[in-house]
N, C-alpha and C positions, 0 to 999 in steps of 0.2 A: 695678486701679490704672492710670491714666493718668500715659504717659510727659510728663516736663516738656522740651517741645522748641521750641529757634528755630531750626531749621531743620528742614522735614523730614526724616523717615528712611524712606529704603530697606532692609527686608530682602530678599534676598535669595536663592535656589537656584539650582544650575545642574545637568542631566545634562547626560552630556558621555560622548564617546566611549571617553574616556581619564581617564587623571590626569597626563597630562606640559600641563605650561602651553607650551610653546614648538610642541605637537605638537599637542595633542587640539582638538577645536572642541563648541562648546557645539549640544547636543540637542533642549534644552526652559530658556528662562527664564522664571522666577515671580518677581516683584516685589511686596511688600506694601509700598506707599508711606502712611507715618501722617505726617498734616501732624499741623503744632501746633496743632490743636485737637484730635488724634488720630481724626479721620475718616482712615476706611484707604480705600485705590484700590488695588483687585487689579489687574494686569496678567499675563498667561500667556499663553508664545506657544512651537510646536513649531518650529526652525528644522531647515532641512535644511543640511548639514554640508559637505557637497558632496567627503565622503570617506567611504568603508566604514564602518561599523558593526562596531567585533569584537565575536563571538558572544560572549565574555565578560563584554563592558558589558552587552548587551542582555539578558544572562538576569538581570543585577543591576537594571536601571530597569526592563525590558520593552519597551523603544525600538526596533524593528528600523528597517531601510533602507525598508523598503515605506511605515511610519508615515511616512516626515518626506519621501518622493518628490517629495512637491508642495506640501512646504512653503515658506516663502521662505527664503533667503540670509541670513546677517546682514550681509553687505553691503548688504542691500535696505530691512533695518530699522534700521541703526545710528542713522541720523541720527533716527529715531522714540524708542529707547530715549536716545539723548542726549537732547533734551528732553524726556521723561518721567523723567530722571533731574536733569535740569539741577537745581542749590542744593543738592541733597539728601546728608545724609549715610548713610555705607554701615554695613550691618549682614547678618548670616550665621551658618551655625556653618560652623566650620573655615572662613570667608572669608578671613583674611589670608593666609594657606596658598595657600590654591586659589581662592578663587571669585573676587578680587578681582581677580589677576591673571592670571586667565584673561580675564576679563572687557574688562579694559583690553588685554590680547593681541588679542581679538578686536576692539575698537574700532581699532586700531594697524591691523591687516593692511586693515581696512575703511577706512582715510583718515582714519578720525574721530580727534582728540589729544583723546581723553576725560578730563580732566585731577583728577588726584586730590588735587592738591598744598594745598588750601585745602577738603579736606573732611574730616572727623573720622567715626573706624571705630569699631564696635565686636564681637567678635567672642564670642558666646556658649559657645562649646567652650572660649576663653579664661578666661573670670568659670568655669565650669562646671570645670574642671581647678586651678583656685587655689581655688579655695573647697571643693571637695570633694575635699580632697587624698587623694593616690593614695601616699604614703608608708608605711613598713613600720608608723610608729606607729598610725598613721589605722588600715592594715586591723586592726594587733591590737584596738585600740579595739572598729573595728567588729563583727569574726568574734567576737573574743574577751571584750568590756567589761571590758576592762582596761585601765589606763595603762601604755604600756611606761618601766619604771624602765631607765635605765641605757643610754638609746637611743645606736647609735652605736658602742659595746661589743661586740665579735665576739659574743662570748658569747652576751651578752644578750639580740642582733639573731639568734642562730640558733637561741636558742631559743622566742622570740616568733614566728620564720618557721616550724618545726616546729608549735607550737601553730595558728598559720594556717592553714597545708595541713589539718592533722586538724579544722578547724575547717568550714573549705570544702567538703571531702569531705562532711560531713556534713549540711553545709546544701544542698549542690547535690545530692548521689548519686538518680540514675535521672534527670536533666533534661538536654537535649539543649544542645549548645553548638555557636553559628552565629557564626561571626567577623562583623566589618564590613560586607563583603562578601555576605554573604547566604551563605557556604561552609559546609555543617553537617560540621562534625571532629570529633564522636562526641554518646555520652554519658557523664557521668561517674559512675565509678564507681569502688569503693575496691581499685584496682591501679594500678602503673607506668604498665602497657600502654595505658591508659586514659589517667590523665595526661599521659603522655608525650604520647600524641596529639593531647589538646585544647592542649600547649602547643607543642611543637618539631616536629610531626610533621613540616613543611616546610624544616625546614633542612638545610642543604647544608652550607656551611660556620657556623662560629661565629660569624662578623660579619654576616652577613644577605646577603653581595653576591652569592650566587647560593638560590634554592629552588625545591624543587619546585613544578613549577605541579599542576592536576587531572588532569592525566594521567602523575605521577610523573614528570616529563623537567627535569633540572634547565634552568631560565632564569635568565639576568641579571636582576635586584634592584635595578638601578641604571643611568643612565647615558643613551646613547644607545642601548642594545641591551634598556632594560627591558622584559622579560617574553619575550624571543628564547631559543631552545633553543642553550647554549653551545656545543653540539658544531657545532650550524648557521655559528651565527657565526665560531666558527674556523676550520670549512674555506671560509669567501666571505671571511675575513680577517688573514689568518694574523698580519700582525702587531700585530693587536691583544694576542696572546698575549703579543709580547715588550713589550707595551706596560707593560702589566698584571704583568708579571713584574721590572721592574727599575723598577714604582711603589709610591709609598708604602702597599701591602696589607701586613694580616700575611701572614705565614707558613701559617700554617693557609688562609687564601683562596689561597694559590698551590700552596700543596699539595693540593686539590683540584684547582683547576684543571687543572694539571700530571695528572693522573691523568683528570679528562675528557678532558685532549687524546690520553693513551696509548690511553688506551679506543677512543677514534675511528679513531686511527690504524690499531690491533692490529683492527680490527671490518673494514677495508677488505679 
């Protein structure tokens, strides 16, 4: 099926060192430009970053620092991908999120005003999340091929989640489970131990603002310090602590906390 377009579209990808938009810089961009007669123009180009690579992005793309040494700049090619992008409207999965504004981040630092303000997006993880809904009805449907009557309903909603889980078990039991990430956290099989680990096993606190990274050491989750080992950052910062402590976190994120920082201290 051929898309109906007046203006070109841009799809789009981007690796990237990172996933902070204000921090990380783009790896490798892939451009599928479909003009309106849906003739597509590949474009793909490796930039070099002109900062470290952490070992953690590059086991996920496979990009190290040696790959992109003598690559160009995207300051060298901005004004190349601006007019290769010029009239075109933007498209991606997870693009409004990340790829867009990272994108236009990197045009900013480069000089370029890559301007988006008269171009229309479309984001496939978007249509893909609304249409394939991820609600408790949907998976009983799905697991279960039932309608759940009475949705909404403590009840009814805990027993249709019960039905789910022995549902899941059953249809996944012995297959390996790889987050986003490319992180494999087990396989599943019909115990706690097992569940538990394909689902919480990195949690720290209850709100997500601190988990364990792969080497079991809890880091920050958030912020200006994500993916930093807490105990690091509190002693290079001390008051970030009282920062964090008299902000609006629950109780549970500060009572961890609190208890990372005894740990540190009582460790000296």
């Amino acid at each position: 099926m051929n898309l109906k377009l007046k203006n070109p579209l841009a799809i789009f990808d981007l690796e990237t060192t990172g996933t902070s938009v204000s921090q990380d810089r783009i790896l490798e961009i892939s451009i599928v430009k479909i003009l309106p007669d849906n003739e597509q123009i590949i474009k793909t180009l490796r930039i070099n970053p002109e900062i470290p690579i952490p070992i953690e992005s590059s086991l996920i793309h496979g990009i190290y620092d040696k790959d992109v040494k003598d690559a160009p700049t995207f300051k060298s090619v901005a004004k190349e991908f601006e007019a290769f992008l010029a009239g075109a409207d933007l498209g991606g999965f997870n693009c409004l999120k990340f790829d867009i504004p990272l994108l236009v981040e990197e045009f900013l630092r480069a000089g370029v005003d890559f301007d988006t303000s008269n171009r229309k997006f479309v984001d496939a993880q978007k249509i893909f999340h609304m249409m394939e809904k991820r609600t408790l009805s949907a998976a009983y449907k799905f697991y279960c091929d039932q309608e759940l009557e009475g949705a909404h309903g403590a009840e009814a909603d805990t027993l249709a989640t019960a039905a789910v889980i022995k549902a899941q078990v059953e249809r996944y039991n012995g297959q390996e489970v790889v987050d986003a990430l490319g992180k494999k956290l087990g396989i599943v099989e019909n115990n706690m131990d097992s569940l538990h680990n394909i689902t919480a096993s990195n949690m720290v606190d209850l709100a997500g603002r601190f988990v364990f990274n792969n080497d079991g050491v809890e880091v920050f989750n958030f912020g200006k310090h994500r993916n930093r080992p807490v105990e690091e950052v509190l002693r290079a910062e001390s008051g970030y602590y009282d920062w964090m402590m008299k902000g609006d976190f629950p109780q549970d994120t500060k009572r961890k906390l609190t208890q990372i920082k005894l740990r540190g201290f009582n460790a000296r």
